[in-house]
GUVO-43773 format. One record per residue: x, y, z of N, C-alpha, C, O in turn; residue in one letter. Coordinates in pm, whole numbers, padded with zeros to 5 digits, always signed. Example, Ala and Ser with C-alpha at 12.3 -4.5 7.8 and 13.67 -1.06 7.14 Angstrom:
2
+01319-00569+00780+01230-00450+00780+01320-00330+00780+01424-00332+00846A +01285-00225+00708+01367-00106+00714+01290+00003+00787+01341+00114+00804S 
***
This chain:
192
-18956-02309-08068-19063-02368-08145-19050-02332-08293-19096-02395-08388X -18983-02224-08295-19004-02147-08473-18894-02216-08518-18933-02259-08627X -18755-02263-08498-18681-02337-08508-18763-02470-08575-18788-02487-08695X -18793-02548-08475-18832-02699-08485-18994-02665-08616-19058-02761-08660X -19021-02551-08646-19149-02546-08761-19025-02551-08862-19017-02651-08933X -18938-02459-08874-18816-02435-08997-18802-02537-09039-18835-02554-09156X -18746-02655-08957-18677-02803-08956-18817-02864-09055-18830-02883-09176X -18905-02882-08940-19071-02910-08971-19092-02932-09156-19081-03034-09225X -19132-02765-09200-19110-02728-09293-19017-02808-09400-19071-02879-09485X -18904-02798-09393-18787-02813-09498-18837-03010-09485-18869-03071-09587X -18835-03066-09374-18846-03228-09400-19002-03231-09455-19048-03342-09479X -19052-03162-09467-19235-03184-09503-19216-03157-09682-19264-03207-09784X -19131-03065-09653-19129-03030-09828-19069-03144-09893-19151-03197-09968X -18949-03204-09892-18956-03332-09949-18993-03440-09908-18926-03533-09953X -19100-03478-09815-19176-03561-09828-19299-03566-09910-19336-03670-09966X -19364-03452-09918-19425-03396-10043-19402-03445-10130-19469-03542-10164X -19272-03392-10221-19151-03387-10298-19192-03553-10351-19250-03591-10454X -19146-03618-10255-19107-03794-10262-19279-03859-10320-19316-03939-10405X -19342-03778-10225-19518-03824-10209-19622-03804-10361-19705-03875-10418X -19561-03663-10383-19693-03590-10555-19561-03701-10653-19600-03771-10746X -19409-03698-10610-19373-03772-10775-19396-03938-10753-19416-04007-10852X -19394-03978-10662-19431-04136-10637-19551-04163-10687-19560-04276-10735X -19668-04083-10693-19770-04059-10715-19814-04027-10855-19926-04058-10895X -19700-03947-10950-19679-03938-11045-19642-04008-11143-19675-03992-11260X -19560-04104-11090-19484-04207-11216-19501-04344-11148-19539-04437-11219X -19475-04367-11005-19489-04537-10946-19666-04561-10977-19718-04653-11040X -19719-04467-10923-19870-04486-10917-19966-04466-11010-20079-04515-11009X -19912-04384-11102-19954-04342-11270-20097-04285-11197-20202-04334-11238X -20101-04200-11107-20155-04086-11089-20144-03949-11095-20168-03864-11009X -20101-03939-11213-20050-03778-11253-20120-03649-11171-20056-03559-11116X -20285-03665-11177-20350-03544-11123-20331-03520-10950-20346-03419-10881X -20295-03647-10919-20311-03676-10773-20159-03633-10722-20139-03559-10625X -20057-03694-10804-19946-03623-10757-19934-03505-10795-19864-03445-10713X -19980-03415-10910-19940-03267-10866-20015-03225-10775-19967-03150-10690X -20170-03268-10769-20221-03222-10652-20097-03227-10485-20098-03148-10391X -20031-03316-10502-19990-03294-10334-19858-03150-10395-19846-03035-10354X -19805-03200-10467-19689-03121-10535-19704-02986-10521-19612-02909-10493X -19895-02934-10554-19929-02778-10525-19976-02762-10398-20042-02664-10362X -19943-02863-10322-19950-02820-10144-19831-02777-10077-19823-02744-09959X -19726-02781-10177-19575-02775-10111-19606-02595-10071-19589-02575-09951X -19649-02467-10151-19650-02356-10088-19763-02349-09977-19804-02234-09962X -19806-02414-09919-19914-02427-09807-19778-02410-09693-19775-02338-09593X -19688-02485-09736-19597-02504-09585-19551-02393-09549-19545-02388-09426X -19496-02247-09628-19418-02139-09614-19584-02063-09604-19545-01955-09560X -19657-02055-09610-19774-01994-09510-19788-02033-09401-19775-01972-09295X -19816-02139-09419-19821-02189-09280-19704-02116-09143-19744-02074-09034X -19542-02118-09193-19448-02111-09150-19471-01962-09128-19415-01909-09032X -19565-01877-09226-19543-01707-09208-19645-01686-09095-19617-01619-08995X -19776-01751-09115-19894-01742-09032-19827-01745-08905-19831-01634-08851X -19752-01857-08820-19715-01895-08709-19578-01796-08674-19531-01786-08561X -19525-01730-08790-19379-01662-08721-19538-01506-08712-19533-01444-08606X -19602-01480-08766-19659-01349-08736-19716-01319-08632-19731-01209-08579X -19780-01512-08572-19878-01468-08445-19765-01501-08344-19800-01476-08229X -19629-01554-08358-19502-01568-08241-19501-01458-08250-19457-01429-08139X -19524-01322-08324-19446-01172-08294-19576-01108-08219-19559-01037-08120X -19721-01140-08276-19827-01080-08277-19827-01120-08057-19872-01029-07987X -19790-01215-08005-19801-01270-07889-19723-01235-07822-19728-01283-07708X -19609-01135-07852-19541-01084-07796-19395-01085-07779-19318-01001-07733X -19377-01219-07835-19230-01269-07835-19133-01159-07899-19150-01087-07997X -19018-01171-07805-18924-01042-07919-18849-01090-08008-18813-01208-08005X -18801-00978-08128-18793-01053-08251-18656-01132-08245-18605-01107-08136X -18599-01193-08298-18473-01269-08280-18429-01337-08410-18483-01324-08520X -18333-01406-08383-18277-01452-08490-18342-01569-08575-18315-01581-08695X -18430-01657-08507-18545-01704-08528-18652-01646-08663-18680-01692-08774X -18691-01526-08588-18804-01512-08691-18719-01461-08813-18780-01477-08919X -18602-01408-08828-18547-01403-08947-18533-01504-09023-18604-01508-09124X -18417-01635-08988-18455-01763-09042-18565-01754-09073-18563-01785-09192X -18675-01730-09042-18790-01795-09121-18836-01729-09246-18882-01781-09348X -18814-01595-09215-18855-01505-09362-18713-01548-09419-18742-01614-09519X -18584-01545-09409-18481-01600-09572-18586-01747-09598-18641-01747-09708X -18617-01863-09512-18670-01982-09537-18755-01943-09667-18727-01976-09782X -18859-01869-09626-18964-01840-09710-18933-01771-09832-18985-01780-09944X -18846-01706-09793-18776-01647-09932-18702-01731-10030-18708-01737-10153X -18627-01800-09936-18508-01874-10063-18624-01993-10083-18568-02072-10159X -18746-02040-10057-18829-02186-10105-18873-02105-10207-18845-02143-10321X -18966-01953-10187-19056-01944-10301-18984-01920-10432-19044-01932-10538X -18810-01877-10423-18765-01861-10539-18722-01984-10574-18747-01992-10694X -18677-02074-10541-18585-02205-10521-18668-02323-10518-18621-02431-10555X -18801-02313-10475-18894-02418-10471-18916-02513-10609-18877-02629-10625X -18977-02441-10688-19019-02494-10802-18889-02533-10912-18893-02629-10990X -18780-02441-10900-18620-02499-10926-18616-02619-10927-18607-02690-11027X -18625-02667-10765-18615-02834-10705-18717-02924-10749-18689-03041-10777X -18859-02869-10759-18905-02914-10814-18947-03000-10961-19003-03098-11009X -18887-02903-10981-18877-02942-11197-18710-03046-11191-18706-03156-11246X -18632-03008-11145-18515-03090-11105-18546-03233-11071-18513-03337-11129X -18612-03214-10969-18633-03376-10919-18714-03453-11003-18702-03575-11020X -18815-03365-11068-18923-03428-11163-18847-03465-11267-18866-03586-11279X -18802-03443-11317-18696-03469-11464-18610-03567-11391-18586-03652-11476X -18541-03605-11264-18493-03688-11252-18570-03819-11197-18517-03930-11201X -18681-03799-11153-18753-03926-11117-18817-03936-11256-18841-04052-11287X -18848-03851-11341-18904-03895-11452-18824-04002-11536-18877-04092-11600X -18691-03980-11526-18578-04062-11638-18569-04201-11541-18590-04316-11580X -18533-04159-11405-18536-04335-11345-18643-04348-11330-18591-04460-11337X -18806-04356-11306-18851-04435-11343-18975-04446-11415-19071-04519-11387X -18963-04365-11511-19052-04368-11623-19035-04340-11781-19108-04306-11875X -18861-04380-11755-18813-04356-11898-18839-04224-11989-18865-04226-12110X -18828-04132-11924-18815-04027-11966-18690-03960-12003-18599-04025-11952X -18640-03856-12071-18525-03856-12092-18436-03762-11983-18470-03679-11899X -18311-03815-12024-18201-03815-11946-18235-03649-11871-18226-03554-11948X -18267-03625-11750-18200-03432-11715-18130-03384-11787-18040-03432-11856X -18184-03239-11771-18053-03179-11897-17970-03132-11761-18009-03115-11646X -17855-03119-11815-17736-03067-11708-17687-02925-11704-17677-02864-11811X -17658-02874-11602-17603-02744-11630-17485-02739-11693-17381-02802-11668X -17508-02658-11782-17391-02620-11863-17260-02622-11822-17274-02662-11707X -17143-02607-11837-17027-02579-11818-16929-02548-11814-16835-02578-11740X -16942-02455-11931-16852-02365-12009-16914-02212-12099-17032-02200-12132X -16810-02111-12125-16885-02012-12229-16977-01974-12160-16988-01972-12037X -17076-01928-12273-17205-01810-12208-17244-01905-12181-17250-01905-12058X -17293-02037-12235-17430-02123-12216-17436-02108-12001-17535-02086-11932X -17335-02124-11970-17276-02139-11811-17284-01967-11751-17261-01952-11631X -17306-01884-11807-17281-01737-11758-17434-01751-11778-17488-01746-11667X -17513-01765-11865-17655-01774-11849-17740-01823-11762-17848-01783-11719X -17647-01960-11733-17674-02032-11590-17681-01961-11459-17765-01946-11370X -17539-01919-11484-17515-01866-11331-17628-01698-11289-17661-01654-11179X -17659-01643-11435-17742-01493-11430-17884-01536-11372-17958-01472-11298X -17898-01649-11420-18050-01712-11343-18065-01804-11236-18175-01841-11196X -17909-01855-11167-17933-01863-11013-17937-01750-10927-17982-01739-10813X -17880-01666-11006-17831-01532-10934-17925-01473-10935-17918-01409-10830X -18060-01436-11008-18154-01370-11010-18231-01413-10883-18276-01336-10798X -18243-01596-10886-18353-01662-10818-18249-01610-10650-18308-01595-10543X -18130-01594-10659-18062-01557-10506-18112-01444-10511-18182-01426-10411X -18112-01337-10596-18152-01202-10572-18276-01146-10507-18289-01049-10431X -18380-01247-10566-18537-01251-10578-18563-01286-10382-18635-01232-10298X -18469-01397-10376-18477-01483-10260-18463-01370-10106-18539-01364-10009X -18360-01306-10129-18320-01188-10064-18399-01084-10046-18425-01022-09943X -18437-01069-10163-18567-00944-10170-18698-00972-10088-18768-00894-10023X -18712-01125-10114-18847-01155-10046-18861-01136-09922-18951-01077-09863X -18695-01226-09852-18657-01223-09725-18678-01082-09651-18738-01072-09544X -18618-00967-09725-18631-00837-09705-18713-00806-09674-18713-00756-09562X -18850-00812-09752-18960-00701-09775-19051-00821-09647-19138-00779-09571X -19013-00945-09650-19085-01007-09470-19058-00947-09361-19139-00925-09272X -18915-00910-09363-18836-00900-09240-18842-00737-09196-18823-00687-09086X -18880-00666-09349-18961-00532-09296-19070-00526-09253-19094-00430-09181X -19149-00598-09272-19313-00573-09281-19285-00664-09140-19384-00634-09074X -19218-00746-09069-19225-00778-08932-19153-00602-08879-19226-00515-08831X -19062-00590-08893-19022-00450-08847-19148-00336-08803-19169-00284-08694X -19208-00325-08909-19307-00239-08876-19428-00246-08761-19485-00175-08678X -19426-00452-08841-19553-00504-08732-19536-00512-08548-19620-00514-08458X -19400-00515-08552-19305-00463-08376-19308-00318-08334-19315-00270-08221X -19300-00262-08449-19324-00119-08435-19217-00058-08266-19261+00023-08184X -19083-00125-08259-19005-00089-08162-18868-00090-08186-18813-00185-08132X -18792-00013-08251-18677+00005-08295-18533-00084-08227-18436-00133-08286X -18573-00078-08065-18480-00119-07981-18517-00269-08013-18426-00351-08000X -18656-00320-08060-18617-00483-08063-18582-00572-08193-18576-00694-08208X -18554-00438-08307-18583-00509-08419-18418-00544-08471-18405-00582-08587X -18320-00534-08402-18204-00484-08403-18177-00659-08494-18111-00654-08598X -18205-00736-08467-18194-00903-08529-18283-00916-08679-18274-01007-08762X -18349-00823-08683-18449-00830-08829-18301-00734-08909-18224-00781-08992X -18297-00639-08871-18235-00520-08935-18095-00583-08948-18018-00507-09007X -18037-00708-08907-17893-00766-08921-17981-00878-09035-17984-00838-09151X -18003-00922-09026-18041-01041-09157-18119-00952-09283-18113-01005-09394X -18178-00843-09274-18162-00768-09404-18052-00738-09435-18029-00740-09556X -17958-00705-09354-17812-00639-09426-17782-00836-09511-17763-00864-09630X -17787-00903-09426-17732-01020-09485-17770-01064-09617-17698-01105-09708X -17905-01046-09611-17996-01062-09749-17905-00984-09887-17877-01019-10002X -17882-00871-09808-17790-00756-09864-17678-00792-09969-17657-00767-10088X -17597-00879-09842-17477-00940-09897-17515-01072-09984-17439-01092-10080X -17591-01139-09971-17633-01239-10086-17668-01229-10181-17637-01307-10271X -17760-01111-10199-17776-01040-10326-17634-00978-10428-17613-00984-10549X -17572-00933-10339-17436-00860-10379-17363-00945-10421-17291-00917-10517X -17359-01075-10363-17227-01192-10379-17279-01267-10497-17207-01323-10580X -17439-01262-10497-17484-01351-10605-17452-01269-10741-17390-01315-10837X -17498-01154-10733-17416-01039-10865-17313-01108-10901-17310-01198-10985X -17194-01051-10813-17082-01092-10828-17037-01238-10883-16931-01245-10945X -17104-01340-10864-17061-01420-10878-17123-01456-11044-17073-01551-11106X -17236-01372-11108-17292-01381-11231-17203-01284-11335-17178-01319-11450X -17167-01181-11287-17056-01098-11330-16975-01125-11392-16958-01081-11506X -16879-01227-11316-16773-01294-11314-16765-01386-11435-16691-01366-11532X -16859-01500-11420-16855-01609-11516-16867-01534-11676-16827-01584-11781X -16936-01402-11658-16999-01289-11774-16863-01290-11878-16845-01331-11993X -16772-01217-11768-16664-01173-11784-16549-01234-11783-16447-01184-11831X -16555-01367-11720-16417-01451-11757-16516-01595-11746-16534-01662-11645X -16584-01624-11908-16632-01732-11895-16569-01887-11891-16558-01942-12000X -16544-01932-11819-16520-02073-11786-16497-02169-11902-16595-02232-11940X -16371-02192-11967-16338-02231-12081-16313-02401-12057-16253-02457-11965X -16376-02455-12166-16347-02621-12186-16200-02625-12189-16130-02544-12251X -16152-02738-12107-16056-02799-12131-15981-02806-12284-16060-02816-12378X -15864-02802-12311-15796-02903-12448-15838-02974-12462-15892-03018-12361X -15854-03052-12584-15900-03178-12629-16054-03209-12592-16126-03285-12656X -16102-03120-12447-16292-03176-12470-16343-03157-12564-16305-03062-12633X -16440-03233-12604-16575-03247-12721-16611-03115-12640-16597-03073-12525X -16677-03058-12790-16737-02892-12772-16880-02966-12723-16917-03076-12763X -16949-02887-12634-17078-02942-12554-17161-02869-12628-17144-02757-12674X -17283-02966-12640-17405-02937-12696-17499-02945-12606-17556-03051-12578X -17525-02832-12553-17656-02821-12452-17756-02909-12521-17760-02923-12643X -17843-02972-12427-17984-02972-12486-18104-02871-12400-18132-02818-12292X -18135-02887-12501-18272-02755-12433-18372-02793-12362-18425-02903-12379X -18410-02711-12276-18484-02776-12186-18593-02784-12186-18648-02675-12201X -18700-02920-12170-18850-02940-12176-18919-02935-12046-18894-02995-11942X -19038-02826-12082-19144-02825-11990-19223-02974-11978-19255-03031-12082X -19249-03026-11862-19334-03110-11846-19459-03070-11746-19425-03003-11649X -19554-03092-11754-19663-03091-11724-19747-03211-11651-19866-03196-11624X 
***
């Protein structure tokens, strides 16, 4: 069942997604589409409420209720990411707004990039963590938590790989081609 809420979840969020910006620019109901837009964190409660009373009922912990705390972890860091993403792109097709800005691709502008996916992976991990403890405790049985205590180590390694991978670009930044035009970021606008 915690499976098919995960699934649940992730297709509800962009229907949302599709629902507050359709609502936003097809329907020129701005207040009405962020209104659904600030229902999207209702779903990862929802998803925590139901993995707490699957543990609270007795079920033992499994690989399941982990999925669900990274879920909750990687949406609340990653959520609003997708969000502002998609908005800037439904804004340009269809309300003439301007073009998305793009991720960078070279130099620091691109090592800056990568330090702030890497944070939002870091953050994502942490969250996952500090769920997947606070279920630990709420089992309060060492012998069953053995599937929580393997997806923290994992969290572990995502955090670590996401470093690594911000490190890297730090330290051997990603050089334009010969002959490309030197890129001119544009900076990025809050919309509201």
């Amino acid at each position: 069942m915690l499976v098919a809420l995960i699934v649940a979840c992730e297709i509800a969020f962009w229907v949302l997604l599709a629902a507050g910006l359709g609502l936003r620019y097809l329907a020129r109901m701005p207040r009405t589409g962020a209104a659904v837009l600030l229902c999207e964190p209702l779903l990862e409660v929802m998803l925590l409420i139901v993995t707490a009373i699957d543990l609270k009922n007795g079920a033992e912990p499994d690989w399941k209720h982990g999925l669900a705390a990274v879920y909750i972890g990687f949406t609340a860091t990653h959520g609003h990411y997708m969000i502002k993403w998609a908005d800037g792109h439904f804004a340009h097709r269809f309300a003439g707004g301007p073009p998305p800005v793009r991720r960078p691709k070279y130099g620091m502008p691109r090592a800056i990039h990568e330090w702030k996916m890497s944070l939002r992976a870091i953050g994502a991990a942490a969250i996952a963590a500090a769920l997947l403890q606070a279920a630990v405790w709420y089992v309060d049985n060492a012998g069953q938590t053995e599937s929580l205590r393997a997806w923290q180590a994992k969290m572990g390694i995502v955090a670590v790989v996401s470093l690594i991978i911000a490190v890297s670009y730090t330290i051997w930044p990603k050089k334009a081609p010969l002959g490309a035009a030197a890129e001119q970021p544009r900076h990025e606008t809050v919309r509201h």
